[in-house]
C-alpha positions as CSV (number, residue, x, y, z in Angstrom):
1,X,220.4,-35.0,172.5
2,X,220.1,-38.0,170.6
3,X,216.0,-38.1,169.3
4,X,213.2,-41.3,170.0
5,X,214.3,-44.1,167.7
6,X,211.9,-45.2,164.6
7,X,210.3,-47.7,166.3
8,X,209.6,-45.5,169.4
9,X,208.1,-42.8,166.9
10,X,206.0,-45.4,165.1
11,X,204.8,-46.5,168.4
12,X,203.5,-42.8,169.3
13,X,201.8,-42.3,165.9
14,X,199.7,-45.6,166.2
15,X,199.1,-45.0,169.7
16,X,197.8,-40.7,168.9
17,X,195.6,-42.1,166.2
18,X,193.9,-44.7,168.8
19,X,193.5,-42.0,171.4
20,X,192.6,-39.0,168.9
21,X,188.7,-40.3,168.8
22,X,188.2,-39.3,172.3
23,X,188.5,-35.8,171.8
24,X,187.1,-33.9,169.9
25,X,189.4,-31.6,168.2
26,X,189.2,-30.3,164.7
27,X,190.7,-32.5,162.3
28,X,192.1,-29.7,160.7
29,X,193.8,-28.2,163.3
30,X,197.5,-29.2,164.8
31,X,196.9,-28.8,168.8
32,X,200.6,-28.5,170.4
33,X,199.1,-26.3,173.6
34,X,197.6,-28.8,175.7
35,X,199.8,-26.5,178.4
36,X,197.8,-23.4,178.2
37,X,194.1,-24.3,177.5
38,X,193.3,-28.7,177.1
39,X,190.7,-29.8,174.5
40,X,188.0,-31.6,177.0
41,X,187.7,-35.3,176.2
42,X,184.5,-35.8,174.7
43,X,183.2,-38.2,178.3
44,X,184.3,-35.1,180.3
45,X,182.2,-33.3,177.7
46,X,179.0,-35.5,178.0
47,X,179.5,-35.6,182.0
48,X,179.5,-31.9,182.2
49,X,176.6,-31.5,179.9
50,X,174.4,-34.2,182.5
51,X,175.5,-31.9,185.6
52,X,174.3,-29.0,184.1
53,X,171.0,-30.3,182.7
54,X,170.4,-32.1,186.0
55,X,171.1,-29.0,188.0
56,X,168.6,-26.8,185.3
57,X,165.7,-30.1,186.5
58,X,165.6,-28.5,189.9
59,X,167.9,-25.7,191.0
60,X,166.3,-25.4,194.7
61,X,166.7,-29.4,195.1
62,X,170.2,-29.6,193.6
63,X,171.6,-26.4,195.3
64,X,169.8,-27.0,199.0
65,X,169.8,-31.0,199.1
66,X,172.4,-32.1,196.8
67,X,175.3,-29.6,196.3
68,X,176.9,-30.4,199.0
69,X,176.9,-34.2,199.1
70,X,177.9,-33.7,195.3
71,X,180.8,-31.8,195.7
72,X,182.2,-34.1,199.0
73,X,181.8,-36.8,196.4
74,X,183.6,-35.3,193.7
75,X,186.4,-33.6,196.3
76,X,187.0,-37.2,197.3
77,X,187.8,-38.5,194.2
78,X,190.5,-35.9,193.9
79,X,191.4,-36.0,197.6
80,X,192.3,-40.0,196.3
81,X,194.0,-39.1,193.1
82,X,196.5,-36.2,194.8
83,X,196.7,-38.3,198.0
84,X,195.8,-36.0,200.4
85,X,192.8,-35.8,202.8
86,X,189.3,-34.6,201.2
87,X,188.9,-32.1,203.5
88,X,191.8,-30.1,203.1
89,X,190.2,-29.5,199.3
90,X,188.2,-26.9,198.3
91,X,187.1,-26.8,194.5
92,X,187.8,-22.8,193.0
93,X,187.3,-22.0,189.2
94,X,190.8,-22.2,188.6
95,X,194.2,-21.6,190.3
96,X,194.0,-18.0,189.8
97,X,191.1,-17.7,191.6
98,X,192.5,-19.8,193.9
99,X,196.2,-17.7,194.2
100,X,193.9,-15.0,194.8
101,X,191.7,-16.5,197.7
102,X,195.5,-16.8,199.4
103,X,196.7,-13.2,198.7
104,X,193.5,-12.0,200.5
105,X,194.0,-14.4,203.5
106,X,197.9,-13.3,203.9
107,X,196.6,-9.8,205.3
108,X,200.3,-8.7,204.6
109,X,201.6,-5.7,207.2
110,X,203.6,-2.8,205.5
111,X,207.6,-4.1,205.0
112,X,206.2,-7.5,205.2
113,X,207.8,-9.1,201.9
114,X,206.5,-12.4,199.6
115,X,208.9,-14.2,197.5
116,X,208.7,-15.3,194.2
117,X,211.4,-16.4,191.2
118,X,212.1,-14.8,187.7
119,X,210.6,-17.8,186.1
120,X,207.1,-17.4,187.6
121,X,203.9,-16.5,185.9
122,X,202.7,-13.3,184.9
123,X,199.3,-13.2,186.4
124,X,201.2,-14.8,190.0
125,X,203.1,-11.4,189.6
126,X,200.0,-9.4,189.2
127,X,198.1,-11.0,192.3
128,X,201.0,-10.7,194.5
129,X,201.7,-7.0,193.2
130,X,197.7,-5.9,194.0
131,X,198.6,-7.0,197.6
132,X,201.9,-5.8,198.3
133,X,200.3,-2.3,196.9
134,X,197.5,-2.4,199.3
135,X,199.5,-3.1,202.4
136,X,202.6,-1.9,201.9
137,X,204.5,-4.8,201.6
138,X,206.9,-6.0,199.2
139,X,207.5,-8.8,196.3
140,X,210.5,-9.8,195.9
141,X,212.1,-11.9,193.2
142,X,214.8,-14.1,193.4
143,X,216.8,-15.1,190.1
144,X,217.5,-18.7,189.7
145,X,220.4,-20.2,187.8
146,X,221.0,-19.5,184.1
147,X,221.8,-23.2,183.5
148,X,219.7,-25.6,185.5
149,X,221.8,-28.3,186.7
150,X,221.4,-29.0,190.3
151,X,218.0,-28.7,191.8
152,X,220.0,-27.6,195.2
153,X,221.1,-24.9,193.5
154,X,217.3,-23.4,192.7
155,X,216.4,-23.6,196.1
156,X,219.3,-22.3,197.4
157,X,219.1,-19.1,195.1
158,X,215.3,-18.7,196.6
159,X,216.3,-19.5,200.3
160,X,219.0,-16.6,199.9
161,X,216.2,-14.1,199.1
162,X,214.7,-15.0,202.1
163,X,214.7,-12.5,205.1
164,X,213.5,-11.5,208.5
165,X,210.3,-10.1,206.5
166,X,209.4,-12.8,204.7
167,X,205.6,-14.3,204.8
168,X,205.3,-16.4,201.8
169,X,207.4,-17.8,199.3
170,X,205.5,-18.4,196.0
171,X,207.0,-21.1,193.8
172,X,205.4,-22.9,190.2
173,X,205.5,-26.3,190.4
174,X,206.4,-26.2,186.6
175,X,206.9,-23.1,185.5
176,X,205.0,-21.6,182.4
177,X,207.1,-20.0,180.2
178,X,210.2,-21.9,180.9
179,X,208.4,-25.8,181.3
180,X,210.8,-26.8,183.8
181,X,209.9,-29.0,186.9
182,X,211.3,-27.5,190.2
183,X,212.2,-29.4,193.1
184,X,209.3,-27.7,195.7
185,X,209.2,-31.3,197.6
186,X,212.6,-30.4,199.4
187,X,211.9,-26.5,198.9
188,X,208.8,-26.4,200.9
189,X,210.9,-28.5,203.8
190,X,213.9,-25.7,204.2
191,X,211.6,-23.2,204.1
192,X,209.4,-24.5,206.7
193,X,213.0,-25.0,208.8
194,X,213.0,-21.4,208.8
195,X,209.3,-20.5,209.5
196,X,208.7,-19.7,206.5
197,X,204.9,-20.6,204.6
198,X,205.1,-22.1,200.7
199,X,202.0,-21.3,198.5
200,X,203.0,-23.6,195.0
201,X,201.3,-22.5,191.6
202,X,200.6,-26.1,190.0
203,X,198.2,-26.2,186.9
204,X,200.9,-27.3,184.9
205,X,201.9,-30.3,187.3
206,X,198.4,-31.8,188.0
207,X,199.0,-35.3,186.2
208,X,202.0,-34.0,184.4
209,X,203.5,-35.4,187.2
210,X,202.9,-37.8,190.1
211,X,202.0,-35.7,193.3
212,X,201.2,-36.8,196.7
213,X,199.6,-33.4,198.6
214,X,200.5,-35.0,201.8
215,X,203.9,-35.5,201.6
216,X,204.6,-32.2,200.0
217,X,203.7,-30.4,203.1
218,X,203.3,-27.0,201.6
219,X,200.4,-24.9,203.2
220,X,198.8,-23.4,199.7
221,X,198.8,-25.4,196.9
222,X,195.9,-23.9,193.8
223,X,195.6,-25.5,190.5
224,X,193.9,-25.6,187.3
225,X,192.4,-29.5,186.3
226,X,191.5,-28.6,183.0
227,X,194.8,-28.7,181.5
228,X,197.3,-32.1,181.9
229,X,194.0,-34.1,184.0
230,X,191.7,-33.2,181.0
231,X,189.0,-31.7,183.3
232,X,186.8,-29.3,182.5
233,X,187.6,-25.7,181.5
234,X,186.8,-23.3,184.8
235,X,187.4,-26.8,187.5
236,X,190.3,-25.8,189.8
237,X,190.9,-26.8,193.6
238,X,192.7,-24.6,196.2
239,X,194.5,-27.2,198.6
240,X,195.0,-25.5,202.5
241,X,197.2,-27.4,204.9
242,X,195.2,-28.0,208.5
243,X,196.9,-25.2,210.1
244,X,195.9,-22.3,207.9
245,X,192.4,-23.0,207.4
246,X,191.0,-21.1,209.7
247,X,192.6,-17.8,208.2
248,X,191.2,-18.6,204.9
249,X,188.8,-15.5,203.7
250,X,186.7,-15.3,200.3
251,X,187.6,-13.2,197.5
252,X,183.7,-13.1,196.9
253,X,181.6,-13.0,199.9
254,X,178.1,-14.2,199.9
255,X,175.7,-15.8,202.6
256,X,178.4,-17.7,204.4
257,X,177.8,-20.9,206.1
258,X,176.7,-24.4,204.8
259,X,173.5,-23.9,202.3
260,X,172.6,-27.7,202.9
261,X,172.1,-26.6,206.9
262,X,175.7,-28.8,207.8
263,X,178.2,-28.3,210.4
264,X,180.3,-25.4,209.9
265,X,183.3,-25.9,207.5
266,X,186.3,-23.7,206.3
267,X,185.2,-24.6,202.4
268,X,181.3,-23.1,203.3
269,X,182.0,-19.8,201.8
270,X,184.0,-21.6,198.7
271,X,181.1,-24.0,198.1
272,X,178.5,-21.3,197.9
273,X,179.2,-17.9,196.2
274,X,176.0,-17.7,194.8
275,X,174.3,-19.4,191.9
276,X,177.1,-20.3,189.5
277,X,177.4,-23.4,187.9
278,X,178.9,-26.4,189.7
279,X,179.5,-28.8,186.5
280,X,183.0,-27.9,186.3
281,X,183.6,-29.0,189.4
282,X,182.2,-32.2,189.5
283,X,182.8,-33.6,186.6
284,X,186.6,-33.6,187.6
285,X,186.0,-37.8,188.7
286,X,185.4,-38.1,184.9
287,X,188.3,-37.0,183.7
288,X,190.1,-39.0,186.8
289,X,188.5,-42.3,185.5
290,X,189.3,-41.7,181.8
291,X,192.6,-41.4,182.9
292,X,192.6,-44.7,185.1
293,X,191.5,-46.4,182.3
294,X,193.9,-48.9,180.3
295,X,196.4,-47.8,178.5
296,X,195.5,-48.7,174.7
297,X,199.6,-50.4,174.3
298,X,200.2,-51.6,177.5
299,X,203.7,-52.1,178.5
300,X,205.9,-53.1,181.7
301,X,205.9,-49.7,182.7
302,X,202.2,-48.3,181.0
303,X,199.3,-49.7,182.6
304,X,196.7,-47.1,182.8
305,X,196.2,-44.2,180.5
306,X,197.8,-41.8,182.8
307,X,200.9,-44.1,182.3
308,X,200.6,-44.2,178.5
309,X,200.4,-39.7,178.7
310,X,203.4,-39.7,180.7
311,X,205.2,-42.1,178.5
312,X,204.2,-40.9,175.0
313,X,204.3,-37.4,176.0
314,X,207.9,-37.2,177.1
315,X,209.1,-39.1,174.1
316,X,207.5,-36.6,171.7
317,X,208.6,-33.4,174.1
318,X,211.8,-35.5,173.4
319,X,211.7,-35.2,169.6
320,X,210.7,-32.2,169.7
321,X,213.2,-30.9,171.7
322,X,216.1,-32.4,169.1
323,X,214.3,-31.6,165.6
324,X,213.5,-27.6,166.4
325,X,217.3,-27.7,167.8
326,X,218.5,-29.3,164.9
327,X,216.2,-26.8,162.5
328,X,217.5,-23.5,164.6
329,X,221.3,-24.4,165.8
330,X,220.1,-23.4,169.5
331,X,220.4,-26.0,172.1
332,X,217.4,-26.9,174.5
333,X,217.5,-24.1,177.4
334,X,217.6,-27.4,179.6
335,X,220.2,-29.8,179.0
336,X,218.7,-32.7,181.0
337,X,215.0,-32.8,180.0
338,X,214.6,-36.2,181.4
339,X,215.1,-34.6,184.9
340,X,213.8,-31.1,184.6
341,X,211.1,-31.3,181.7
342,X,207.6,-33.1,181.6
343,X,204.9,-33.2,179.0
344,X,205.8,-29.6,178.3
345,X,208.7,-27.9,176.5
346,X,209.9,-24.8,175.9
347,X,212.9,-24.4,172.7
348,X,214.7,-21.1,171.9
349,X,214.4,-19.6,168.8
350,X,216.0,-16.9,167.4
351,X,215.2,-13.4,168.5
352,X,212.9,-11.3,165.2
353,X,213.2,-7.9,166.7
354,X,211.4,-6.1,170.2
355,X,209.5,-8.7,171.8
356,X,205.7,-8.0,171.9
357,X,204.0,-6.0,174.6
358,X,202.3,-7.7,177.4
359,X,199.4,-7.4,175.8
360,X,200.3,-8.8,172.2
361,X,201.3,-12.2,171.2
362,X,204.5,-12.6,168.7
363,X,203.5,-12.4,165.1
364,X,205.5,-16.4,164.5
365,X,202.0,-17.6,167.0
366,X,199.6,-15.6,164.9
367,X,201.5,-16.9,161.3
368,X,201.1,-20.5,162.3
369,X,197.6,-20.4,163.2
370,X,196.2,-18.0,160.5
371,X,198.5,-20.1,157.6
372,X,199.3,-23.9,159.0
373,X,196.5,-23.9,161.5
374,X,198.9,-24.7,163.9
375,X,197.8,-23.7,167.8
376,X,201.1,-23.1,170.1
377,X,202.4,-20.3,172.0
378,X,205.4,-18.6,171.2
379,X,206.8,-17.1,174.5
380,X,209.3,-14.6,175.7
381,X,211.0,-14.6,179.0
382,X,214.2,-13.4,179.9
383,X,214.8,-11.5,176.9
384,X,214.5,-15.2,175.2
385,X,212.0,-16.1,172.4
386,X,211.0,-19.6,172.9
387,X,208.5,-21.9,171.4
388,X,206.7,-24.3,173.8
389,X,205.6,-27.8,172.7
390,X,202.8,-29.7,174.9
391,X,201.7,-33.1,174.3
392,X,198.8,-35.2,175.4
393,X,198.0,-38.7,174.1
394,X,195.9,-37.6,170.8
395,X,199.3,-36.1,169.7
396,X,201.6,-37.4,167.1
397,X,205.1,-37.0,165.6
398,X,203.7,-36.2,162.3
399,X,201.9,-33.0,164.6
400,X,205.6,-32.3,165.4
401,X,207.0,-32.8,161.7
402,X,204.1,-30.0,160.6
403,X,205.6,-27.7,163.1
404,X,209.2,-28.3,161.6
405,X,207.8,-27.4,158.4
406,X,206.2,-24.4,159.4
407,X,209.0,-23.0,161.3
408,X,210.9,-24.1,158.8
409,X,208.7,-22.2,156.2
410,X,208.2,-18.9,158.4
C-alpha cells in the first residue's frame, strides 16, 4: 500500500499545527486514541462549564422551567446533523447506557436468541450476556470472514446465524478492536426481510462517517458523541425507531412523566432520572458547530471542518497503516482501507507471549506511555495483537513518526 505523498504529509502537518490550539491537550503528550476517550475542544469545554454554572444559578428554575425546552433544543440540533427526526432521540450518558436501556426493553423469553459477530465489543458481550442469563435466552455469535473483501459476504455470515429464535441482531457500526466499517445500511434491510430487529453499536461512526438515521432504518441505534463529534465526555443519544418506542423501559426508574408538566413522551423517563447533570448533553450543538465551521485549507472536496477531519484523518490512518507495516513485515489486517477503514486503524504486531487478562492492558501500551508519553491502545482480538491508530485534526505525521520510533525502540 503505497503511503501519502510529501506534499500530502506536509499538508497534514501544517494543517495539525493550525487545528492543535483548539484543544487543549498536553504538549507533551502524543494523543493517537481519539477512538477510545477524545480530548474535548476547548469551546465544548467553555460551553459545558456555562451549562453547569447556569444550572448551579437556579436548580428549581432550570430543572422545572427550562430542562425540557433545553434538551428539545439541543436534541434538534443532532436530530439535524444525523438526519433523522428529533423525536425519535433521546440523549443517555453514553451508548452503554444506552445498549443497556435496549437489553432491558427486549424482555427476552427462555430459548429466545440475540445475535452478535466475533468482532464486537466486549462490554456489548457483557450486556447481552446479563440478559440472556436472566431469561434464559441465548447469545449467539456469528464469525465473519478472515479476509474482509466483500461487504456481502459479512452480512451473509451474520444472516446465516440467524434462526427461528432470533430477536435482535446486534452489529458495530465500526467495530472497536478491529476499526473496520461494516455495511449495516444493507444489513439492517435483509434482516428486516426476515422479521428480524437490528440494534447498531455506533460511538465509533458518529462523524467518522456520514450517517443519515433515517435511511438506515434500523430500530436501536446508541452512541457515544464524545469521541469522533468531539462532544463532551458522558453525552450519548439512544436513537428508537417509531415502532418500538412504546416498549422502551428505563434502566433507572425515577418519577416518570414530564417534570416541566408536558404531554406525555416515550423520552420522560430518559430526560429525568433524578438530579444529574445535563451539561453533557447539551453542549453536544457546540461541538456540532465547531465542526460546521470552515475548514482551515479549504479544498474542492473540504469545506467545513468535518470535511477537513475526514480528509486529513484517512491520509494519516493511511501512513500509518504503510510505515508500522513496513517497520513489522505484517500487512494491514484490511487490504482495502479506503473501503473498510475510517479515521481509525487497527495494525498487527507481532505476538510477545499470552495476551493479557481481561482486566490488564499489554505491557507495549503501558511502555509507550510511562517512556515516550505516547497514549494508544494496544489490543488483542482473535488471538491477534494489534495496535490501533486514531486521528483527529490536531494530529500530525510527525505524531505518527514518534510512534515508529517507539515501536521501533520497544
Amino acid at each position: 500500500m503505497p503511503e501519502p505523498s510529501a506534499i500530502d504529509l506536509q499538508q497534514c502537518e501544517h494543517r495539525a499545527a493550525m487545528w492543535r490550539a483548539e484543544w487543549a491537550i498536553d504538549p507533551a503528550t502524543t494523543y493517537l486514541n481519539h477512538g477510545s476517550f477524545a480530548p474535548t475542544p476547548r469551546c465544548v469545554q467553555e460551553a459545558l462549564a456555562r451549562w453547569t454554572a447556569e444550572l448551579g444559578t437556579n436548580p428549581m428554575d432550570f430543572y422545572l422551567r427550562r430542562l425540557e425546552p433545553e434538551l428539545d433544543r439541543a436534541a434538534s440540533e443532532l436530530a439535524s446533523f444525523l438526519s433523522v427526526n428529533r423525536e425519535c432521540l433521546a440523549f443517555v450518558d453514553n451508548a452503554t447506557t444506552g445498549m443497556n436501556i435496549v437489553a432491558t426493553a427486549l424482555k427476552l423469553q427462555p430459548d429466545d436468541e440475540v445475535l452478535l459477530n466475533d468482532h464486537e465489543y466486549g462490554a456489548v458481550f457483557r450486556v447481552w450476556r446479563r440478559a440472556a442469563q436472566t431469561t434464559g435466552a441465548r447469545v449467539v455469535t456469528a464469525d465473519l470472514p478472515d479476509s474482509l473483501d466483500d461487504p456481502n459476504e459479512v452480512i451473509e455470515a451474520i444472516l446465516n446465524r440467524v434462526t427461528a429464535r432470533t430477536r435482535l441482531i446486534v452489529v458495530s457500526h465500526v467495530t472497536s478492536a478491529t476499526a473496520v466499517i461494516l455495511p449495516v445500511e444493507e444489513l439492517c434491510r435483509r434482516a428486516h426481510e426476515r422479521g428480524v430487529r437490528v440494534c447498531i453499536d455506533g460511538p465509533h461512526a458518529i462523524a467518522m462517517v456520514p450517517l443519515r438515521l433515517s435511511q438506515l432504518d434500523c430500530d436501536f441505534y446508541t452512541a457515544s458523541c464524545h469521541k469522533w463529534l468531539s462532544g463532551p465526555l458522558g453525552s450519548g443519544f439512544l436513537y428508537v425507531a417509531p415502532r418500538c418506542q412504546k416498549e422502551l423501559q428505563p434502566v433507572v426508574v425515577s418519577w416518570g412523566g414530564s417534570v416541566g408538566g408536558r404531554q406525555p413522551s416515550w423520552k420522560d423517563e430518559f430526560n429525568w432520572i433524578g438530579t444529574r447533570n445535563p451539561a453533557p448533553s447539551l453542549a453536544v450543538p457546540t461541538a456540532i458547530k465547531f465542526l460546521s465551521q470552515p475548514a482551515k485549507l479549504p479544498a474542492e472536496h473540504c469545506r467545513t471542518a468535518l470535511d477537513e477531519f475526514r480528509q486529513h484523518a484517512r491520509t494519516l490512518t493511511r501512513y500509518a497503516a504503510a510505515r508500522i507495516a513496513a517497520l513489522t513485515g505484517l500487512p494491514p489486517f484490511i487490504e482495502d482501507l479506503d473501503r473498510w477503514c475510517g479515521s481509525m486503524v487497527s495494525l498487527p504486531l507481532p505476538l510477545d507471549g499470552d495476551p493479557p487478562k481481561p482486566s490488564q492492558r499489554d505491557a507495549l501500551q503501558d511502555a509507550l506511555w510511562e517512556r515516550q508519553r505516547i497514549e494508544i491502545p494496544i489490543v488483542h482480538w482473535s488471538s491477534r495483537r494489534f495496535v490501533r491508530v486514531s486521528a483527529h485534526l490536531y494530529t500530525a505525521p510527525s505524531d505518527i513518526d514518534r510512534l515508529i520510533e517507539a515501536l521501533n525502540y520497544h
